[in-house]
C-alpha positions in Angstrom: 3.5 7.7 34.9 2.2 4.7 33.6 4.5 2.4 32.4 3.8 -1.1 30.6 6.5 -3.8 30.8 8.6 -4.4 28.5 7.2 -8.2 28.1 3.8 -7.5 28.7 1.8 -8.6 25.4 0.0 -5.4 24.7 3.3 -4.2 23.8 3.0 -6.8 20.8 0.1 -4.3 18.6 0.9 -1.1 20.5 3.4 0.0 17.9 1.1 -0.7 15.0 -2.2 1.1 16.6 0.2 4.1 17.1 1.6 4.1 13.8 -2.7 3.7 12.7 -3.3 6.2 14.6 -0.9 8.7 13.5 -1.8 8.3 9.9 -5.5 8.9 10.8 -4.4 12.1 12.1 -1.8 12.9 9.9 -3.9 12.0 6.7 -6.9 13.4 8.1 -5.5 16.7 9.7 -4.3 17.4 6.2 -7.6 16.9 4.5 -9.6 19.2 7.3 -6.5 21.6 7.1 -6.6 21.5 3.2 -10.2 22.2 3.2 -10.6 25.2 5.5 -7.0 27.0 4.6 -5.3 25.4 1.8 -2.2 26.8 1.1 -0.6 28.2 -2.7 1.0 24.7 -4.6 4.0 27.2 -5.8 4.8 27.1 -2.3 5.8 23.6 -2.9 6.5 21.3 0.6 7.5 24.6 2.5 4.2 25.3 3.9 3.3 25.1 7.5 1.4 22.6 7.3 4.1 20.6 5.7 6.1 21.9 8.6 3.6 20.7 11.7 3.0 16.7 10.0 6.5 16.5 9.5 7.4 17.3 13.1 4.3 14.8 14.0 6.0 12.3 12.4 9.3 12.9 13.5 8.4 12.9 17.4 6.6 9.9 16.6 9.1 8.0 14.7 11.3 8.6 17.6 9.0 7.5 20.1 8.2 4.3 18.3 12.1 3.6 18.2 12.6 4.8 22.4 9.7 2.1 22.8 11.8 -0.2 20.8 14.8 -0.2 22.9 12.8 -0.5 26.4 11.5 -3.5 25.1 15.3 -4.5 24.0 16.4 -3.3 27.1 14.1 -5.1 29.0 14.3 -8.6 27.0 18.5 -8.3 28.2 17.9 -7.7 31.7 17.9 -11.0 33.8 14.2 -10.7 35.3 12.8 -11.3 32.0 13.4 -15.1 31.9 11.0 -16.5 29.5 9.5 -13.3 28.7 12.1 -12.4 26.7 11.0 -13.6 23.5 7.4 -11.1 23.6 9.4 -8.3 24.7 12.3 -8.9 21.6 9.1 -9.2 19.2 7.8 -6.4 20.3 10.9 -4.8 19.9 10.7 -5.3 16.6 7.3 -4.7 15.8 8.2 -1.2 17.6 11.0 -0.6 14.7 9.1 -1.5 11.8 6.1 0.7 12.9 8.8 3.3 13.2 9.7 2.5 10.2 6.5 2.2 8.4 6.0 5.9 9.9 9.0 7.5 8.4 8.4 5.6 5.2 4.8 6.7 4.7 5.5 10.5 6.2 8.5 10.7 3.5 6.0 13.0 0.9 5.6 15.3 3.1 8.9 16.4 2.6 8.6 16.6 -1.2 5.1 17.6 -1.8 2.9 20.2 -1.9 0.3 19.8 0.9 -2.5 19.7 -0.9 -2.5 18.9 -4.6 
């Protein structure tokens, strides 16, 4: 498995292009999903499509936050010398793409898919 340290500075956008990927796909699934099978509005949010974004945006949530802590992890450990500062902001560009994730995946909890 390919594994990117922790101070590396890729790590510094990777959050951010997965989060901008995800809401291609998320955004854009719906559309393509909406226009070949949309599903009755009285259904409200309890639709399967509902039910397949939210879990893509709950596995990556959680992956953007298991990325956040290897970087943490790896800006504590005593190899990382001066290193430590790209892998602690990367850290935290990791959270607040996990964040920005959960945020802008919260309507698909309370809306209908596509209205």
């Amino acid at each position: 498995m390919l594994r990117i340290p922790p101070h590396h500075p890729i790590q510094l956008p990777l959050g951010l292009v997965i989060w901008a990927t995800w809401f291609v796909a998320v955004y854009g699934g719906l559309s393509v999903s909406c226009a070949l099978a949309a599903p009755d509005p009285a259904a409200g949010p309890l639709t399967p499509i509902n039910a397949l974004l939210g879990l893509l945006t709950l596995v990556v949530t959680l992956f953007l936050l298991a990325m956040a802590r290897y970087c943490w992890r790896g800006a504590s450990a005593p190899e990382a010398g001066e290193h430590a500062f790209i892998a602690r902001l990367a850290g935290a560009a990791h959270v607040i793409a996990a964040v920005s994730t959960l945020a802008t995946g919260l309507p698909i909890l309370v809306l209908p898919p596509c209205v």
